[in-house]
C-alpha positions as CSV (number, residue, x, y, z in Angstrom):
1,X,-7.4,-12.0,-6.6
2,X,-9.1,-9.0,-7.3
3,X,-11.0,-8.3,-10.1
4,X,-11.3,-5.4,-12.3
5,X,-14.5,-4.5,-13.6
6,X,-13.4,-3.2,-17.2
7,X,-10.2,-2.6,-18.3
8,X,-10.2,1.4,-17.5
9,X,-10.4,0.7,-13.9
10,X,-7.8,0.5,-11.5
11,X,-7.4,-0.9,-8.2
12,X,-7.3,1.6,-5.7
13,X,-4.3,0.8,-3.7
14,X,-2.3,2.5,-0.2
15,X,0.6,1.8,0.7
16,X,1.3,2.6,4.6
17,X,4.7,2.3,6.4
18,X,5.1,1.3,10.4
19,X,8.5,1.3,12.0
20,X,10.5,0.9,9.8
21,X,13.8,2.5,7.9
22,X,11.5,3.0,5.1
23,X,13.8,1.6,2.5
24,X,11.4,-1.2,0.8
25,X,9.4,1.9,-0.4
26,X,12.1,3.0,-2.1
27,X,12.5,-1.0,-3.9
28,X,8.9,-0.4,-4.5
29,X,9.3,2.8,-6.2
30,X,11.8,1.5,-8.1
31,X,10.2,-1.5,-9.0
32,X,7.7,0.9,-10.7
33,X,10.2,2.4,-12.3
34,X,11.6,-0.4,-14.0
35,X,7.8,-2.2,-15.0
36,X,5.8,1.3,-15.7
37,X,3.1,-1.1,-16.8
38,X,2.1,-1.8,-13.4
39,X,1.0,1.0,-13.0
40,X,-1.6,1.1,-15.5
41,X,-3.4,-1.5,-12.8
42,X,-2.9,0.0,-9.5
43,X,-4.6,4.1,-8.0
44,X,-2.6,4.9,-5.5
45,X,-4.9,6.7,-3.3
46,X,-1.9,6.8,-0.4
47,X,1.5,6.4,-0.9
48,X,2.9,8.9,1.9
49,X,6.6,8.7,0.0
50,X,5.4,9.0,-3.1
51,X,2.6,12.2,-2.9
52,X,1.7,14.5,-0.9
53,X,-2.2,13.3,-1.1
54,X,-3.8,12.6,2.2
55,X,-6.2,9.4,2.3
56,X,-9.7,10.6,1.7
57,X,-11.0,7.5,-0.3
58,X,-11.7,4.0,-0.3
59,X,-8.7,1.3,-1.3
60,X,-9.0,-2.1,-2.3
61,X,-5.1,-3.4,-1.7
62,X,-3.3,-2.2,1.0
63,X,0.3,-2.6,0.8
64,X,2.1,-2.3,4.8
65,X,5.9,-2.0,5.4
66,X,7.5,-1.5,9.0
67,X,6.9,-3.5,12.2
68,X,3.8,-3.2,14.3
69,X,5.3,-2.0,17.3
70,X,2.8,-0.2,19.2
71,X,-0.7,-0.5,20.7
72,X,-1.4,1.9,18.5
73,X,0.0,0.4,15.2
74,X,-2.1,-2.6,16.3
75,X,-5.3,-0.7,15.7
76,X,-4.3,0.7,12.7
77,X,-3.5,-1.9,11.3
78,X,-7.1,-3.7,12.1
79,X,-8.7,-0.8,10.8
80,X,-6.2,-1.3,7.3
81,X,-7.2,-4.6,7.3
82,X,-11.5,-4.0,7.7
83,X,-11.2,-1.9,4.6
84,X,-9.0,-3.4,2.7
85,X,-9.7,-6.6,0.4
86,X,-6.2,-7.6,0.1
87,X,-3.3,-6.7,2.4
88,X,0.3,-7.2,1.4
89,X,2.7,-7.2,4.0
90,X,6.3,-6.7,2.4
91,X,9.8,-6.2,4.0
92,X,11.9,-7.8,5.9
93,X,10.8,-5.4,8.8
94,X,7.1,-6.1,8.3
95,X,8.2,-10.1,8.0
């Protein structure tokens, strides 16, 4: 699990999509949308669907949707998974 330090902080959290159709981000999104409070935990320092924001900082959970399909999404992904201290893996296409 990972801890906050206080309250005030949240986890800094980046969401990246594979190959995929893209359509779990949107049950994500909406999942938000229905439990607000959620998001009184999470920083979304990348979330490609949701802002326009281009990674520039740390992130502690990494959430990944699509399939890992290239030699390239391979290393991406190992460099996702070095940094981050929790990776998610949601989808049926990232299953």
């Amino acid at each position: 699990m990972i801890s906050k330090a206080n309250s005030d902080q949240k986890v800094k959290t980046a969401v990246f999509k594979f190959t995929c159709c893209a359509g779990c981000q949107f049950a994500l999104l909406y999942f938000f949308e229905l439990f607000p409070e959620t998001l009184e935990l999470l920083d979304f320092v990348y979330f490609k669907m949701a802002t326009s924001k281009e990674l520039d900082e740390p992130y502690e959970l990494a959430f990944i949707e699509g399939g890992i399909s290239t030699p390239e999404h391979i290393e991406q992904l190992k460099d996702i998974r070095r940094q981050a201290k929790k990776l998610v893996a949601f989808g049926a296409c990232a299953a």
